[in-house]
C-alpha positions as CSV (number, residue, x, y, z in Angstrom):
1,X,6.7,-5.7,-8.1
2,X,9.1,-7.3,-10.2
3,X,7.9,-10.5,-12.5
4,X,8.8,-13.8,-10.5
5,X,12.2,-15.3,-11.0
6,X,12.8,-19.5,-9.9
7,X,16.2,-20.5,-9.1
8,X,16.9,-24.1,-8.4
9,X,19.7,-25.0,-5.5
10,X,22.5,-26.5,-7.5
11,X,23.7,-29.9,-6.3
12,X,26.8,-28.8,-5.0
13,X,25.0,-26.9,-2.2
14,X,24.1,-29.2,0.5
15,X,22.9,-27.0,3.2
16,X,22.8,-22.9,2.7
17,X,21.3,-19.9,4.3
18,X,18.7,-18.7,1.7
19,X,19.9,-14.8,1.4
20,X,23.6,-16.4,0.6
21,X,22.4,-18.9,-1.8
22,X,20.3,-16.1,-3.6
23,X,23.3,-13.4,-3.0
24,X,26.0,-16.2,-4.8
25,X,23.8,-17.1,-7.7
26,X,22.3,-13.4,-9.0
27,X,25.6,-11.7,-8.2
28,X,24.4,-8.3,-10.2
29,X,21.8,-8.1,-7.3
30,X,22.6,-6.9,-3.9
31,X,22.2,-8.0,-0.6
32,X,20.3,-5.0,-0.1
33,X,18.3,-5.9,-2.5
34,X,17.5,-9.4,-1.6
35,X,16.6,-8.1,2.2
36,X,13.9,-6.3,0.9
37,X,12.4,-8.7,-0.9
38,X,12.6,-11.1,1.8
39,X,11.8,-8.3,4.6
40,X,8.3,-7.8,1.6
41,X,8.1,-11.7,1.7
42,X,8.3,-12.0,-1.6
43,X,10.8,-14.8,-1.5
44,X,8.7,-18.1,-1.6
45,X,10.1,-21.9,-1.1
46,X,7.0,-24.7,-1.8
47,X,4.7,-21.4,-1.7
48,X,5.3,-20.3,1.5
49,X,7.3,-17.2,2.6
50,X,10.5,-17.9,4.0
51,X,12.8,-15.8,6.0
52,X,16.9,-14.9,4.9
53,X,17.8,-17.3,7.6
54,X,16.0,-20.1,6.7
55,X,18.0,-23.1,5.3
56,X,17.4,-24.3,2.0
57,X,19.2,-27.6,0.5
58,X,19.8,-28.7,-3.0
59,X,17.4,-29.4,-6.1
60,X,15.0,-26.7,-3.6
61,X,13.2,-24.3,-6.0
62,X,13.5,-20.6,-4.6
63,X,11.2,-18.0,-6.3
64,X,11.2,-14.7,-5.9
65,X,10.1,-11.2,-6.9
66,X,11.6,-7.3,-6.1
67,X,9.0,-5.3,-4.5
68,X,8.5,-1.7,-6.4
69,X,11.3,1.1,-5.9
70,X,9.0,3.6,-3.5
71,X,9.6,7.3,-4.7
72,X,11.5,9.4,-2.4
73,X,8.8,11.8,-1.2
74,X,12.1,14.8,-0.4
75,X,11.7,17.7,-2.6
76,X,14.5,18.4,-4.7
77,X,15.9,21.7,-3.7
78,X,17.8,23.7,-6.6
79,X,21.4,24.7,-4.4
80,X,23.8,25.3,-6.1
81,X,27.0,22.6,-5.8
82,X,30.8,22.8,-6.1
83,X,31.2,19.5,-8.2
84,X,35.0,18.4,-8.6
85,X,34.1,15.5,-10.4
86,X,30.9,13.9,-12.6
87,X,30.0,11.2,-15.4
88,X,27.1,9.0,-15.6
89,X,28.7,6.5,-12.7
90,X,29.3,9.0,-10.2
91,X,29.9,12.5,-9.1
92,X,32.0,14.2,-6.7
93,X,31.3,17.3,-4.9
94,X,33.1,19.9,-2.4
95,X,30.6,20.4,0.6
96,X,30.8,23.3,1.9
97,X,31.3,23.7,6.2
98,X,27.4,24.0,7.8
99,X,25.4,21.5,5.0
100,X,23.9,18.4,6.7
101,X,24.7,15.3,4.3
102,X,21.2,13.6,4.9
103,X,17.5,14.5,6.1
104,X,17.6,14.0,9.7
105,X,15.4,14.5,12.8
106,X,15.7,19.3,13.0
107,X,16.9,19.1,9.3
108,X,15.6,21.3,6.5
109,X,15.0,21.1,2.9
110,X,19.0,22.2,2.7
111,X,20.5,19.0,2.9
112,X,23.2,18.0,0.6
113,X,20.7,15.1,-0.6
114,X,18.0,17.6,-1.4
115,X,20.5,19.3,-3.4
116,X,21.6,16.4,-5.5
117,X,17.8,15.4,-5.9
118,X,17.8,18.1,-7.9
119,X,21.4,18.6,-9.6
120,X,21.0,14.5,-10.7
121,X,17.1,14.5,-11.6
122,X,16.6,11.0,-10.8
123,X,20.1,9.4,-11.6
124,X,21.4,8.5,-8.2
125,X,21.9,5.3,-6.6
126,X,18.8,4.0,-4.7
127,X,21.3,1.6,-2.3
128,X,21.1,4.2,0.1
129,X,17.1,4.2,0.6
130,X,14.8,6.9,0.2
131,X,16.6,9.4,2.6
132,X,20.1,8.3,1.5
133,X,20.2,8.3,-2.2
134,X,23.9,7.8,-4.0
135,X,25.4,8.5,-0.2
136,X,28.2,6.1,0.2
137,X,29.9,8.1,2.9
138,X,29.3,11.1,4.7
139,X,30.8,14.3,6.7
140,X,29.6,16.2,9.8
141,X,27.8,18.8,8.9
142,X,31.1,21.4,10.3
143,X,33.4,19.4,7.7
144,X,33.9,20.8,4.4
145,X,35.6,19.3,1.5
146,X,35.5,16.2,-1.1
147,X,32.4,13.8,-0.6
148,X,31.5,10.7,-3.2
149,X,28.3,10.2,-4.4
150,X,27.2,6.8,-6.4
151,X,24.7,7.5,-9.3
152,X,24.3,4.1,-10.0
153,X,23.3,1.0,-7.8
154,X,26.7,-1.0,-9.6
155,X,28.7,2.0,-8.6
156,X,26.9,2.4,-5.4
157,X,28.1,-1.1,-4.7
158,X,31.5,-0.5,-6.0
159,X,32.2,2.3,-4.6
160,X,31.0,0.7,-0.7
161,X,33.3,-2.3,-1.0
162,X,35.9,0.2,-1.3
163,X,35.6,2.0,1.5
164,X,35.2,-1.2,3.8
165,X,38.3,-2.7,2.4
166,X,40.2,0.1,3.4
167,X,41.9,1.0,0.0
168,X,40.5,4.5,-0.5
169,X,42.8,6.8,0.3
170,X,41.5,9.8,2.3
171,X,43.6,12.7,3.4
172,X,42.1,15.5,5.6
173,X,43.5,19.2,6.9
174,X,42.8,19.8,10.5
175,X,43.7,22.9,12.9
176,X,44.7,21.9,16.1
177,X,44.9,23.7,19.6
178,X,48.7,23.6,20.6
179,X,51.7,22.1,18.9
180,X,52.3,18.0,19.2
181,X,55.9,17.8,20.6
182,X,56.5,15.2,17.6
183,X,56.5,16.2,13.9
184,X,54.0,13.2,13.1
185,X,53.0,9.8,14.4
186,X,50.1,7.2,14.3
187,X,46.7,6.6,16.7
188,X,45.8,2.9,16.8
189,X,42.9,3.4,19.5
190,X,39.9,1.8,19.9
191,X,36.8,4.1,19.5
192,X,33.2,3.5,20.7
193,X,30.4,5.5,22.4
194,X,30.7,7.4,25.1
195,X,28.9,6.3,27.9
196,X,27.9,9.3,29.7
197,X,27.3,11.1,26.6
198,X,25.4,9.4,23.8
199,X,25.7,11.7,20.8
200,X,30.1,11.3,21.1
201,X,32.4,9.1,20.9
202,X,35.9,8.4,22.7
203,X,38.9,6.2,22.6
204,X,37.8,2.8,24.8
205,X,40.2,0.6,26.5
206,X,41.0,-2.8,24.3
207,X,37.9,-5.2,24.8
208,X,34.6,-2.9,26.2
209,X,33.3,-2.4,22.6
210,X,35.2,-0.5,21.3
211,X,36.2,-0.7,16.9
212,X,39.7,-0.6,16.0
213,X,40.6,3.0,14.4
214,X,43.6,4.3,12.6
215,X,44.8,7.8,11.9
216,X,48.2,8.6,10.7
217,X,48.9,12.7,11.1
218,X,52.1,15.3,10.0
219,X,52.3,18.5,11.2
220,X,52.3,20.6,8.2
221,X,53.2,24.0,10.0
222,X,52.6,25.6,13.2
223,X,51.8,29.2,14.5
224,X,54.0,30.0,17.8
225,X,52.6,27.2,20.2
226,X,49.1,28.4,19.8
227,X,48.0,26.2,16.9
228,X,49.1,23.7,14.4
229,X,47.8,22.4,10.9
230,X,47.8,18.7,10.4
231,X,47.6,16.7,7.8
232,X,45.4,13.5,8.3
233,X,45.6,10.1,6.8
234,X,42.8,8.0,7.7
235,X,42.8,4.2,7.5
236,X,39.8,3.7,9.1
237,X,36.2,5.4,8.9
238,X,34.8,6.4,12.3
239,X,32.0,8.5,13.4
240,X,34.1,11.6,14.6
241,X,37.2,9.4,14.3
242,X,39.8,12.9,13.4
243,X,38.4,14.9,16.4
244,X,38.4,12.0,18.8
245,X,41.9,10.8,18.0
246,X,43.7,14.3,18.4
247,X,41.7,15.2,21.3
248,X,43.1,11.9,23.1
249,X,46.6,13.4,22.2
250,X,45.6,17.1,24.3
251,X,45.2,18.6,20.3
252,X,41.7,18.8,20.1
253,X,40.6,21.0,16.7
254,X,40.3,24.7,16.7
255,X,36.6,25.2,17.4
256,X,35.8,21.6,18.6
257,X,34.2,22.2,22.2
258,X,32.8,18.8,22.1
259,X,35.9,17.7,22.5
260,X,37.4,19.7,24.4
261,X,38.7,23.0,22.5
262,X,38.4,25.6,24.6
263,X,38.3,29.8,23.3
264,X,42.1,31.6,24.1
265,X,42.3,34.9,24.2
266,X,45.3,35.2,22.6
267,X,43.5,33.9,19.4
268,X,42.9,36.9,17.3
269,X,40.1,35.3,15.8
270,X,37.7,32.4,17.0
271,X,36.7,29.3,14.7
272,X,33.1,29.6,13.8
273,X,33.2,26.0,13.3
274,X,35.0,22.8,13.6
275,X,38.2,23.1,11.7
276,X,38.0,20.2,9.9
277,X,38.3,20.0,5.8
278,X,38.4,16.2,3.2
279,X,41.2,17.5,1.3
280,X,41.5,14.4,-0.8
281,X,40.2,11.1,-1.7
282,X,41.6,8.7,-4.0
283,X,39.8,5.8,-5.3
284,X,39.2,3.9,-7.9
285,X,36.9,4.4,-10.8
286,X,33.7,1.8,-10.5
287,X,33.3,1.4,-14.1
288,X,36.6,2.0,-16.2
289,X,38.8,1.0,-13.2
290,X,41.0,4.0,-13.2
291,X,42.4,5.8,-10.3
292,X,40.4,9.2,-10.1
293,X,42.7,11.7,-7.4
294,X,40.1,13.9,-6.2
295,X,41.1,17.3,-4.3
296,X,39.2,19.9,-2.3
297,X,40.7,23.8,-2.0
298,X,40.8,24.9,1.4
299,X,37.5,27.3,1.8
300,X,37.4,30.8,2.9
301,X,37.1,30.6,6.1
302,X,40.0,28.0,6.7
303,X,42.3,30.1,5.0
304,X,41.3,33.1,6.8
305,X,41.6,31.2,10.2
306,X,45.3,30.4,8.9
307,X,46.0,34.0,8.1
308,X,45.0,35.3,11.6
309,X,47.4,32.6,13.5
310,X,50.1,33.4,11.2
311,X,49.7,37.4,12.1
312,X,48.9,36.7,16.0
């Protein structure tokens, strides 16, 4: 545990929530942060415990502690990793199709956060807790391509309050069953759970709890009428967002049965996975503030997918 700090409520704060008062005055602290030491009950106002929503007033003297960092008790697991980008702030890496970003209920020691356990030795970002470590945003396991990872609890920070306000740009590849009659458009549709199905998702009608989701797509080229490869902007960041948006347009992704590919026999060759692939995220760099355009080569067996619809 950390040594006690005492902040005083400054006059101009008549009535606050104690986790915003603490959050506005020790800004290179997060919120995270402060929850856990109030989750510990280590924050203390006249000696007693107090919870996050409690209301303190001014000339009230708050003080409080950071409990210890618990170790992560994962192993790190030497796997080799495609990295596309690293300095001391942050790395970026191409996942390959199949690797499960974090430890999970069935998951092995293969996951892509055993393997930077062990490519980082210590220097990632503990934001994400002791299963998460530097992960600031993740891919299904069947998606391949460029993934983000914070080293640093400021970049960690940075790098999340980037991705909620929307201005990371992040451009994927996807093969779709059939040919859209239009050359490229834009899905505004709500997505939420599904009800009958827990483990998807699906577009939801305005108002039944469904978040507000935004793809942009182009047709990049097609084969016949058989298949087509898109290129996807997304402005949002839903679970399974890609794959439910072209499914709701009848173009659900080559090898997505979930929802609702199906096998043709006049495919030459069958996906072995969900055709899906992050072929680019651009961002901007946590510490010096540049822009950093990171890119992800299609993987062999995208191309190779490619090559049989082209010779089918």
């Amino acid at each position: 545990m950390s040594a006690p700090i005492r902040h005083t409520v400054p006059e101009e704060v008549r009535t606050e929530r104690a986790d915003k008062a603490l959050a506005v005055a020790f800004p290179e602290h997060s919120r995270v942060e402060f929850q856990r030491s109030f989750d510990a009950g280590l924050v203390r106002l006249r000696g007693a415990p107090i919870r996050r929503k409690a209301t303190v007033h001014a000339g009230d003297v708050l003080e409080f502690s950071f409990p210890d960092v618990v170790p992560a008790l994962l192993r790190a697991v030497d796997i080799k990793l495609d990295i596309l980008f690293e300095d001391r702030s942050m790395l970026a890496v191409n996942k390959p199709a199949g690797m499960v970003v974090h430890p999970g209920a069935g998951t092995r020691e293969d996951t892509l956060v055993h393997a930077l356990l062990a490519h980082c030795a210590g220097s990632l970002s503990g934001v994400g807790g002791v299963e998460r470590p530097g992960i600031v945003h993740r891919l299904d396991r069947e998606t391949s391509g460029v993934m983000v990872v914070a080293k640093t609890d400021a970049a960690h920070r940075d790098l999340a309050r980037q991705f909620a306000e929307r201005t990371v740009i992040k451009e994927y590849l996807a093969l779709v069953s059939g040919v859209p009659r239009l050359m490229s458009g834009t899905i505004q549709k709500p997505i939420g759970r599904n009800v009958r199905h827990r483990h998807k998702m699906a577009v939801v009608e305005e108002g039944k709890g469904g978040r507000a989701s935004w793809t942009d797509w182009q047709v990049v080229e097609h084969y016949g009428d058989l298949a087509a490869l898109l290129s996807c902007t997304l402005h949002t960041g839903r679970t399974h967002q890609i794959r439910v948006h072209l499914a709701s347009l009848g173009h659900p992704l080559l090898g997505d049965s979930a929802y609702g590919w199906k096998a043709n026999s006049r495919m030459r060759k069958e996906p072995g996975r969900v055709m899906l692939h992050s072929a680019r995220i651009c961002l901007t760099h946590p510490k010096s503030g540049k822009t950093l355009d990171l890119k992800a080569p299609l993987p062999a067996d995208f191309k190779a997918q490619i090559k049989a619809l082209k010779s089918g």
